[in-house]
C-alpha positions, -999 to +999 in steps of 0.1 A: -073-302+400-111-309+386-111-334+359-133-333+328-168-324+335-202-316+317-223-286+323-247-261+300-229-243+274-242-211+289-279-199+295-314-218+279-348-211+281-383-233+270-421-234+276-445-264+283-480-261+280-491-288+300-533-291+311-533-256+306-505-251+331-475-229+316-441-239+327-412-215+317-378-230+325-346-211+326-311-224+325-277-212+334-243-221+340-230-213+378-199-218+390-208-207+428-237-209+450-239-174+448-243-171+411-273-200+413-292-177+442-290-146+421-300-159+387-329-176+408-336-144+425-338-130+386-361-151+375-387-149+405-385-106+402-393-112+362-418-138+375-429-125+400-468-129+397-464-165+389-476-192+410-444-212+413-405-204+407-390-242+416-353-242+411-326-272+416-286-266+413-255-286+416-224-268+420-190-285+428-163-306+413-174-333+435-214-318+435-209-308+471-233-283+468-270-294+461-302-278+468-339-283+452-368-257+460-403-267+453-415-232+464-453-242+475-461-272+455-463-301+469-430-317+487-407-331+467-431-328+433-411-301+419-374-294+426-363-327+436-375-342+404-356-311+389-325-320+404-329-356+392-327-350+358-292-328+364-281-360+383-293-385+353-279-359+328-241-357+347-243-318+351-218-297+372-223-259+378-259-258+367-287-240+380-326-245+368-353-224+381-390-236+358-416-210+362-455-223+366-479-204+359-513-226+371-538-230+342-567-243+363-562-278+362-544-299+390-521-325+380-512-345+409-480-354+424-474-375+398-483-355+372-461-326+385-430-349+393-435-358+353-440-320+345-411-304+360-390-336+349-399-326+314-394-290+319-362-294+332-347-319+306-362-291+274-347-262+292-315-282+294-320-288+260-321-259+247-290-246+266-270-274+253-247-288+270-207-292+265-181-315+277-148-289+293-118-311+293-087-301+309-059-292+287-021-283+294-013-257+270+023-267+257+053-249+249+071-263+220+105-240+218+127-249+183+148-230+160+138-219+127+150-250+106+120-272+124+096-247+120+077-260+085+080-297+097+070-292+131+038-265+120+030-288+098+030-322+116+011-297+147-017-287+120-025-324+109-025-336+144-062-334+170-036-309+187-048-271+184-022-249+179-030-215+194+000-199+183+032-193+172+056-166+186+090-154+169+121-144+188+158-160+190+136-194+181+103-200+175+077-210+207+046-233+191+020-231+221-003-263+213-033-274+232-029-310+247-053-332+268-036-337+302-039-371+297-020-373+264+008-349+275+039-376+282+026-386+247+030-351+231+060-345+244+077-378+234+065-371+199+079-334+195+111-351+213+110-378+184+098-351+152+129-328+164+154-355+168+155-344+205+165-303+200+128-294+209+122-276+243+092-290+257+073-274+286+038-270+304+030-232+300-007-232+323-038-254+322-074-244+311-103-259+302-115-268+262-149-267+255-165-293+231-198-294+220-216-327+236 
């Protein structure tokens, strides 16, 4: 299962003037190869009279997927230095696509690999980025008599309860970082002097703000 990972909260957009050159970068969160090519494919139809839509993703627990686009500037001036910064940055399931409209003035090579570096790390910025940690969310089955303590002790804890459901006991389901779980569980074992029913329910992913 994919551990903990960082990627764009969702979707970001920015604009560089640079020597008169305008470069519009878009940002997006994809989870397949598929989603990257279609939001690129976006982008160029909205841009379509512009000189350049460069693009760079990573997709992959592992980043197995990894492709950079310099779409008619110069080799390797544009995407690659693109999906440099998503390297540097540690991003998984990201695609970029930055827009250039030319303003007249040529830059270089290296005043494009600079350019589209920049572009890249603004448009990132302004998607934000977040950390998704892997969670198991927990079980905790007791009868009524624990329920104030164990709410209680739940509610003052870095623990997120999600909720609590009411039958012939009471089921707490609390969100706990896979890593932490043996340690969860020996607590509510310790808080309930051992009559708590402890349980992995499913797994998801948390998103924190990074």
């Amino acid at each position: 299962m994919r551990a903990d990972y960082t990627t764009v909260k969702n979707y970001g957009e920015s604009e560089l003037i640079i020597q008169k050159s305008r470069f519009l970068t878009f940002v997006k969160r994809a989870e397949t190869e598929d989603e990257a090519l279609d939001f690129i494919q976006d982008i160029k139809k909205r841009h379509h009279n512009a000189n350049h839509n460069c693009s760079a993703y990573m997709i992959g627990e592992h980043d197995n997927i990894q492709k950079a686009n310099d779409d008619g500037e110069p080799t390797g001036t544009a995407g690659v230095p693109m999906l440099e910064v998503l390297k540097k940055q540690g991003l998984k399931d990201t695609v970029v696509v930055v827009t250039r409209y030319f303003g007249g003035i040529k830059l270089g090579g290296g005043g494009l690999i600079r350019a589209y570096g920049r572009a890249t790390t603004e448009g990132i910025a302004a998607a934000c980025t977040v950390e998704r940690k892997l969670h198991y969310l927990m079980k905790v089955t007791i009868d009524y008599t624990w329920l104030g303590k164990v709410e209680n002790e739940i509610r003052q804890s870095p623990y997120p309860l999600k909720e609590i459901s009411y039958s012939d006991g009471v089921n707490l389901f609390v969100y706990v970082p896979v890593a932490e779980a043996e340690t969860f569980t020996a607590w509510m074992a310790e808080l309930t002097n051992g009559q708590a029913g402890i349980m992995s329910a499913s797994s998801e992913f948390l998103e924190f703000d990074s």
